[in-house]
N, C-alpha and C positions, 0 to 999 in steps of 0.2 A: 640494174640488176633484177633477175627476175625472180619470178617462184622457185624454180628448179633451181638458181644458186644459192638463193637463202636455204633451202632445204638438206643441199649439198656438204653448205660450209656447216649449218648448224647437225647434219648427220656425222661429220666428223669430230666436230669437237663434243660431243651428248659421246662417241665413241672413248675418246680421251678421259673425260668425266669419270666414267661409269667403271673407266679401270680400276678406278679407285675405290670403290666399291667393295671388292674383294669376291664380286660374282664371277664365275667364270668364264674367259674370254669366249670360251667356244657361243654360248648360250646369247652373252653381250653383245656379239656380231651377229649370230643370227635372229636375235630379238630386233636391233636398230632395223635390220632387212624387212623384216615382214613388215614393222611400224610403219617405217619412212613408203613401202610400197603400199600401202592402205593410203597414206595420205596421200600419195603420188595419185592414187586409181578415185579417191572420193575429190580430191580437186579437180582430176579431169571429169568426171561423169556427172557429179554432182551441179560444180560450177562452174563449167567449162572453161576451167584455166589449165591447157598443157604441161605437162611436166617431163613428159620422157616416158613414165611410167604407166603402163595399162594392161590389161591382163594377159594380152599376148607375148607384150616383153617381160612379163612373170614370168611365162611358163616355162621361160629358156633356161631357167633358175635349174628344173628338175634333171634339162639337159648337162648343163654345164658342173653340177654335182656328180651326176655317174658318169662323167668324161673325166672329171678329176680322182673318182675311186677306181676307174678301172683301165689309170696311166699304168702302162710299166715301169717308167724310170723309176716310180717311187716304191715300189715294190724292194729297192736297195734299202730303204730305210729300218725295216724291221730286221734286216739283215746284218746291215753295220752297224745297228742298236744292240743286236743279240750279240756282234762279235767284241764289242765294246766291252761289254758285262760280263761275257765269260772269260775274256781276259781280264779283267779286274779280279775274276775271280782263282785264276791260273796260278798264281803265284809269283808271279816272274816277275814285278815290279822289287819284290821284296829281295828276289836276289841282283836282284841289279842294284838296288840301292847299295846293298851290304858291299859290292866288288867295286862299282864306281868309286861309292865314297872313300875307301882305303887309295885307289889310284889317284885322289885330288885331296888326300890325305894333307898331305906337306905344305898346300896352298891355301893361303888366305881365305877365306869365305868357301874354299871348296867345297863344305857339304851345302851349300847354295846353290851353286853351280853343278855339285851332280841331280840335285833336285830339276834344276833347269833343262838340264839334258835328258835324264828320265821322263822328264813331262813331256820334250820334243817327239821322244821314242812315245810314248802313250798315245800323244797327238795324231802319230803318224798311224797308229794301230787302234785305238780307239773312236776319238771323236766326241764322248762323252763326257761331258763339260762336269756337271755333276762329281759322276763316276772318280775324274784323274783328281781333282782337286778332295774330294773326301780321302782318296788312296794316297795320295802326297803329303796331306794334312795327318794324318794318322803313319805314315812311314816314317817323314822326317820331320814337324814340328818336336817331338819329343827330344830325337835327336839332336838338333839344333839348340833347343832347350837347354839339354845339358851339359853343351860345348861354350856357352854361354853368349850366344849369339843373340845383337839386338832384336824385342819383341817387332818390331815393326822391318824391320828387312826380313827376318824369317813368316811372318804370316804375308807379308805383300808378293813375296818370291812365291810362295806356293799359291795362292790367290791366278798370279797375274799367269805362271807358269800353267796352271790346270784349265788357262782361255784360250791354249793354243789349238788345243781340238779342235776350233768352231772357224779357224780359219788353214790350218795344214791338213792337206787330202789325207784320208778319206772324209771329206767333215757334210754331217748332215744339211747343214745350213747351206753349201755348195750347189748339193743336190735339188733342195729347193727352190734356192736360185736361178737353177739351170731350167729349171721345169716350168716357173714363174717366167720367163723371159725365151723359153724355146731358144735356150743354147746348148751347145755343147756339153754335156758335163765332162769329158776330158779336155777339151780346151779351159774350163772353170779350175779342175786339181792341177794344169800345169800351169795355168797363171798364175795360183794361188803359191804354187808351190815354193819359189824363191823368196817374196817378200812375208810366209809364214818362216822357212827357216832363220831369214834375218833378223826377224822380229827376235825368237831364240838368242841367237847370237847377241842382238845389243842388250839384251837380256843380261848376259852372261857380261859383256862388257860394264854395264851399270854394277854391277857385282863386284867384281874385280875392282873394278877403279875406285868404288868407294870404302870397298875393306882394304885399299892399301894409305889412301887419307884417312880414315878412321877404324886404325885397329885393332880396337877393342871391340868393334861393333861386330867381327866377325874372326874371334880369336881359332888361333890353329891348334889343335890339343897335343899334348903332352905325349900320347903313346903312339903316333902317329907310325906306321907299318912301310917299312922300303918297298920302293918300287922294285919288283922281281921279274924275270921271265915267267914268275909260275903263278905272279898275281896278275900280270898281263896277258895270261893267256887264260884264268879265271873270269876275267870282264869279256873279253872277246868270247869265249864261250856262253857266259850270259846273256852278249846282245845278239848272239847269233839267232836266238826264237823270236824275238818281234822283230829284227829285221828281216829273216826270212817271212813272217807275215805281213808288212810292209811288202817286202819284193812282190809276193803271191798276187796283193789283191792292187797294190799301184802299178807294178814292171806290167800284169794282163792287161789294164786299161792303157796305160801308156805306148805298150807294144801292138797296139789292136789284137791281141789275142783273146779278150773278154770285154763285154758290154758293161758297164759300172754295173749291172743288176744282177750278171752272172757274177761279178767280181766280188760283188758282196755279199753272194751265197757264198764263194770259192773262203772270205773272209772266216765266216761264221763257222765255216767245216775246219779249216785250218787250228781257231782259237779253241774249238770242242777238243780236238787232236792236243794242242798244249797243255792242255788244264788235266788230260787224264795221262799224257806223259809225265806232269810233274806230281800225279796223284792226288790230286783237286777234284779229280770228278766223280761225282755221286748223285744217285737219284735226287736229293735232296738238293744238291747247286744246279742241277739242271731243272728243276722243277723252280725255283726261288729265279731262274735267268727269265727263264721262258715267260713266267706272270710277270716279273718287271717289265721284260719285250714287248709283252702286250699292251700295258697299262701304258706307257709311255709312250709305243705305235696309236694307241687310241685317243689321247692328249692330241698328239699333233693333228692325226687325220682329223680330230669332232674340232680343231678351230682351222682345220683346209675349207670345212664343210661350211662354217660360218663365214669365214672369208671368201669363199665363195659367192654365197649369197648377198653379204654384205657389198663386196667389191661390184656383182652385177649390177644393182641396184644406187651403187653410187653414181656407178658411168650411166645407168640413165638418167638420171638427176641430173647429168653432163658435168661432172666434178675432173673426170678426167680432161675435159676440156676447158673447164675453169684454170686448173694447175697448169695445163700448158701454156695457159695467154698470161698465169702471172707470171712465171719463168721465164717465161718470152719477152715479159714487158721490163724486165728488171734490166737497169740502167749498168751490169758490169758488164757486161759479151759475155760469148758462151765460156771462158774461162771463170768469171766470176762467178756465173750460174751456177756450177758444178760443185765451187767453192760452198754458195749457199745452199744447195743440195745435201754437201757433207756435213757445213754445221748444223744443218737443221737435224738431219739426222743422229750427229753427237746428244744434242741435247735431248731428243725423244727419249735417245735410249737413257737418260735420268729414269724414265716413267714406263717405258713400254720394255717388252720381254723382244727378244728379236724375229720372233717367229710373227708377232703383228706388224713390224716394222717390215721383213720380206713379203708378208703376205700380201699387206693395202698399200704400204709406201714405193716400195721399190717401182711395181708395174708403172705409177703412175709419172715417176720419172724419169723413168729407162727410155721411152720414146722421145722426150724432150733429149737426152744426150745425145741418144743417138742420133735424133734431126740437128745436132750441130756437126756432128760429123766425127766424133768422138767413136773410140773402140768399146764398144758393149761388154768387153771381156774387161778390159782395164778398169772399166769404171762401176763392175760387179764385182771386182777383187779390192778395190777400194772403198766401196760401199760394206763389204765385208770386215776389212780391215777397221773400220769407221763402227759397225755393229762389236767387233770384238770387246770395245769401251764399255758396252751397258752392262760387261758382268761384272764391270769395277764398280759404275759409279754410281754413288748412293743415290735414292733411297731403296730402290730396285735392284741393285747389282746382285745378281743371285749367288756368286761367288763368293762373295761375303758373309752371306745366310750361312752356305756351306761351309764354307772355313770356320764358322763362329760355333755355329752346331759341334765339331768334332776337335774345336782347337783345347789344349793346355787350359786348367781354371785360370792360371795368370794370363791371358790373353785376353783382352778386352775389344769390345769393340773398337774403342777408340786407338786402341793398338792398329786394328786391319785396316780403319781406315786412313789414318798416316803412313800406314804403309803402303796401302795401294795407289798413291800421287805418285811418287816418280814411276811405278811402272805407267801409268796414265799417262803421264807426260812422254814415257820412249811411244808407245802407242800413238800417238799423234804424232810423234817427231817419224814414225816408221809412214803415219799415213802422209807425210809432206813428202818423205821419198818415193815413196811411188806414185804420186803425184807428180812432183818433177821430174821423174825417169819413166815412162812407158815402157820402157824395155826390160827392164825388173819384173813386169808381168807379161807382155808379149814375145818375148825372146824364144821364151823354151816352145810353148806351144807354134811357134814358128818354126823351128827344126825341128819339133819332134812330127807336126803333121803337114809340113813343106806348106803350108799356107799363114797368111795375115789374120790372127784373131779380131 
């Protein structure tokens, strides 16, 4: 082993280290960048020991930063951020809950399940991971609360329910993906598409099933409202505003009518339009969207800029070729490989946020998949599927944070965290299915754009 892979392996794991820290990532990556190329440029010049690294393959650093600032695809980003926020700020969750919940009145655990389904509808209109699980957590923990519903399925349901954003289109983490790996991003939101609603659904099935074995845990209340023609045609009128902004901004990209970056301005104008139909909108919440828009487009972009630099710098050190010959050398075939690709990634996301797991991790194994022969779309909706986990699991699960912030004083941590294992466990049990089935991710984008993802 030489200089450059002790330099490699030791730049990754000084990376891992220093998370813990509580410096931030952006700063953390581009700090290891400059260090490790100092050392890279004083070992060859000084002691002429090769490393990869020397001022010329610095310079590309300057390059491949304004190649990254002035991508278009990612130009969607502050746009689906912005539409995310002002729909949270619309109001429309709030009457959906109030019309759902009376329609799942009569059922078992139903205000769990209308929680579940309002998050799919958020998911598919949002994105923002944050955002739906604060909005969930404040619409219906109280409610569940007072129906007397157990502490740990009511904080786990709204927790695991508020991670669907990160994997049902329009989801920023997609868009990322797509631009990390020069794919498709509408071949990424239709593969994503199927095994994000099923996820939902066994969702809703872990629900069901466990408030009819333990019915106390999800009692049905006493004043419960009949099902009417005038209350079904109240719920249908309520989802008719994020589904038509679902249609707007997925039906354009799905039909080739708009480019995701059109689609997600087209998003952003749509959600502006809801929030001042339902009388939400005011100098004041457009001012309060727009600086969150900012703050959070500038989070992502200042650790693009660091992973940037960071990521250049490790493939000269040749780390990207280190990872390929130990993936390569490892004793399962390429089924097994992929297997240790996901657990490896399961476990990070204990420690890492998912935007350093897309940004250093993913490039570095996508090419090893793909030289098995393996669909790049399949195994970027799994790898997604597989990131969904980190908002659950401790110590980092950010979901948690969230939900603990905004939950009931009776809610404990140790409530969310009992709560959040079996959705943990559907989670995995969802990444085995799509795993075993490729066509649960391949299928749609195969009829919708008459080609093999």
């Amino acid at each position: 082993m030489g200089l450059s892979d002790v330099l490699a392996i030791l730049m990754f794991v000084l990376f891992i280290a220093l998370i813990f820290t509580g410096y931030p990532v952006a700063w953390v990556l581009g700090g290891l960048a400059v260090l490790f190329t100092a050392i890279g440029i004083i070992a060859d010049y000084d002691f002429g020991v090769p490393t990869g690294i020397d001022w010329a393959y610095t310079s590309l650093t300057v390059e491949r930063i304004w190649n990254t600032m002035q991508n278009w695809v990612l130009v969607a980003l502050p746009m689906f951020i912005f539409m995310g926020l002002m729909l949270d700020r619309s109001g429309i969750a709030s009457e959906l809950l109030k019309n759902i919940s009376r329609l799942f009145g009569r059922v078992r655990g139903g205000m769990a399940v209308t929680i579940t389904i309002i998050g799919v509808l958020l998911a598919a209109s949002t994105g923002i991971i944050g955002a739906s699980v604060v909005l969930l957590a404040l619409l219906g923990m109280p409610i569940m609360m007072e129906r007397g519903y157990q502490k740990e399925l009511a904080s786990g349901t709204v927790c695991a329910v508020g991670t669907l954003g990160i994997l049902i289109p329009p989801s920023i983490m997609l868009v990322l993906m797509a631009d990390q790996l020069s794919l498709s991003v509408g071949d990424l939101f239709m593969g994503a598409l199927i095994p994000g609603v099923m996820l939902g659904a066994l969702y809703i099935a872990f629900i069901l099933g466990v408030a009819l074995i333990k019915p106390d845990i999800a009692p049905v209340p006493d004043d419960t409202e009949p099902i009417t023609p005038a209350l079904i045609g109240r719920v249908l009128w309520s989802v008719l505003a994020p589904a038509g902004l679902i249609l707007a901004v997925l039906g354009s990209i799905f039909f080739g009518l708009a480019t995701p970056t059109e689609a997600s301005g087209i998003g952003a104008f749509f959600a502006t339009i809801l929030a001042a139909l339902n009388g939400k909108l005011d100098r004041k919440v457009l001012r309060d969207v727009v600086r969150q828009t900012t703050k959070t487009t500038s989070f992502i972009f200042a650790i693009f800029v660091g992973a940037t630099a960071y990521s250049l710098v490790l493939r000269g050190l040749g780390g990207d070729e280190l990872i390929a010959n130990a993936l390569n050398a490892l004793p399962f075939g390429p089924t097994g490989t992929v297997i240790c690709i996901l657990l490896f990634t399961f476990f990070l996301g204990f420690f890492l946020d998912w935007i350093e797991i897309t940004l250093i991790v993913l490039p570095l194994v996508a090419p090893v998949v793909a030289g098995f022969g393996f669909s790049l779309i399949w195994f970027t909706v799994m790898f997604a599927v597989c990131l969904q986990t980190s908002f659950l699991t401790p110590p980092v699960g950010f979901a948690l944070f969230y939900m603990k912030g905004v939950a009931p004083k009776e809610i404990t941590v140790g409530h969310i965290y009992r709560g959040v294992l079996p959705f943990i466990a559907i989670q995995v049990f969802a990444l085995v299915l799509v795993f075993a089935w490729q066509d649960l991710v391949t299928w749609l984008p195969s009829i919708m754009y008459d080609h093999t993802p």
